[in-house]
N, C-alpha and C positions, 0 to 999 in steps of 0.2 A: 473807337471809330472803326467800321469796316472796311474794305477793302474790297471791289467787286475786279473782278478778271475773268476773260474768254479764254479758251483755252479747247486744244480738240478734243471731239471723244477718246475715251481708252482711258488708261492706269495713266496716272500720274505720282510724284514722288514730290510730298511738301514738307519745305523745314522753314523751321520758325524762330527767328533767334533775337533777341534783346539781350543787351548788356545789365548783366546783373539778373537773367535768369538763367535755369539750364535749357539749353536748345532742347526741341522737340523735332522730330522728323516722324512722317507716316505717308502711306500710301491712299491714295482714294481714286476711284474707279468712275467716270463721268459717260453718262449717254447725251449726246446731242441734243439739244433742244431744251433740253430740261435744267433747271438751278440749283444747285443743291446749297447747305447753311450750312458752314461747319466754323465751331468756336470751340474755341481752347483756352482753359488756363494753366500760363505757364504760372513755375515754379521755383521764386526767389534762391540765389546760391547760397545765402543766407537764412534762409525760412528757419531752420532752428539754433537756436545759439547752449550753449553751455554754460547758466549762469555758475555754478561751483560744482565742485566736486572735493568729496575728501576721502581719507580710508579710516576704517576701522576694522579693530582697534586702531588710534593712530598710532601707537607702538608695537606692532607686533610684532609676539616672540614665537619661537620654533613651536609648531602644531598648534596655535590662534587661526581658528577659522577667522578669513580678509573678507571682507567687504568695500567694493567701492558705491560711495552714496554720491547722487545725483541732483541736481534739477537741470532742466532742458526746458524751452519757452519756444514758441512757435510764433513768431514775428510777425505773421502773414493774418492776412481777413478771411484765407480760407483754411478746411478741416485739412491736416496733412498727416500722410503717413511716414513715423520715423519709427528711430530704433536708436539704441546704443551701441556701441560695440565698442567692447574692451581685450587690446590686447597686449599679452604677457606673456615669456616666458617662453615663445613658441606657440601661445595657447590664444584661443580668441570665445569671447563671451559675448553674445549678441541678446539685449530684448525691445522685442517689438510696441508699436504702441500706435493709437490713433491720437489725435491732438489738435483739439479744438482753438478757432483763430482765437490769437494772444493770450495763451493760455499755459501754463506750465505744467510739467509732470514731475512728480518727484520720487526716487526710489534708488533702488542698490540692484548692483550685479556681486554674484558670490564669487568671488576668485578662490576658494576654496583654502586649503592649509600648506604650508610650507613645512620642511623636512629638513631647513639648514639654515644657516647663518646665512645671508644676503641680502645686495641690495635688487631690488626689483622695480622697473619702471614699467607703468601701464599709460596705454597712449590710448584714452578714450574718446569715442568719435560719433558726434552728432550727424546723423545720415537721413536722408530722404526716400520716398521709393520714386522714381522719375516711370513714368511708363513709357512715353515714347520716345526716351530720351537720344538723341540721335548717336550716342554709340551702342543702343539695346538697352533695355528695360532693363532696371536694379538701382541698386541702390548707390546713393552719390553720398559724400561728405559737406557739411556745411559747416561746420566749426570742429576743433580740434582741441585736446588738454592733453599736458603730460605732467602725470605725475609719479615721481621717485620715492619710496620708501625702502626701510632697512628692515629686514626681518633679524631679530636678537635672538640671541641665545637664551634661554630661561634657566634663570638662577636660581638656589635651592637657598635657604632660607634657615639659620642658624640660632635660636635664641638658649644666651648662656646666663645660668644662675648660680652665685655661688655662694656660698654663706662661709665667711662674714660677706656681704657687698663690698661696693668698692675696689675691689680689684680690677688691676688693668691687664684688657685681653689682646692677643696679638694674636691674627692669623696668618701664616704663611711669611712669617716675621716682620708683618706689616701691624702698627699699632690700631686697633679699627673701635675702643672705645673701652668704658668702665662701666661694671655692673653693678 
């Protein structure tokens, strides 16, 4: 449904808000006498959701290159621009993406290698780009994940042979099995 309004010549300043989209605000510049047509579509706060995410490896140990894998779904009837963005550790990993209505994307951001025992939470974020959004163009959030993993230690790897078999082995004075 449109909306017809008078209003004087000169600059004007229009915001446009529904609940349940991101506001829009813009300027537009009107001469007397003349009409001018201006439509807009806004952009659901929800337009893209986070159906899962997971890491791989899912146990990783010190120097495993991390992967976080994705899929994102875009809710909406029209084409939207999002992105991911994953952050950790101090660090942030963004990618971009175009996303055709009701449609999903699926893929990984590299969180790269760890150098220690820990645990690490990554709090990835399904984002929008709003262009006229009325605190300035950029990018909004529309759904949110947090996931925690433990980066191990890597363990070295023992096999004992003895002849006769049958002998029972204890390492570290702990009984760990017969050969």
């Amino acid at each position: 449904m449109a909306l017809t309004v008078k209003v004087d010549p000169g600059k004007h300043t229009i915001r446009i808000t529904k609940s349940g989209y991101f506001p829009i605000k813009f300027d537009v510049t009107v001469e007397a006498g003349k009409t001018y047509n201006i439509s807009k579509t806004l952009i659901p706060t929800d337009a893209l959701i986070i159906e899962w995410t997971r890491i791989d490896p899912s146990e990783p140990k010190i120097g495993d290159r991390v992967r976080l894998h994705y899929s994102i779904r875009n809710r909406t009837n029209i084409n939207v621009r999002g992105r991911i963005k994953a952050t950790f550790d101090g660090q942030t990993r963004t990618y971009e993406f175009t996303l055709s209505p009701n449609r999903n994307i699926v893929g990984s951001v590299d969180l790269g290698t760890f150098n220690s025992v820990k645990s690490v939470t990554v709090i990835a974020e399904a984002q929008v780009y709003v262009e006229e959004h009325e605190r300035g163009a950029g990018w909004y959030t529309t759904d949110r994940k947090t996931i925690t993993f433990t980066v191990k230690e890597r363990k070295a790897t023992i096999t004992i042979t003895t002849s006769p078999s049958g002998a029972s082995v204890y390492i570290d004075g702990r009984y760990v099995g017969t050969t």
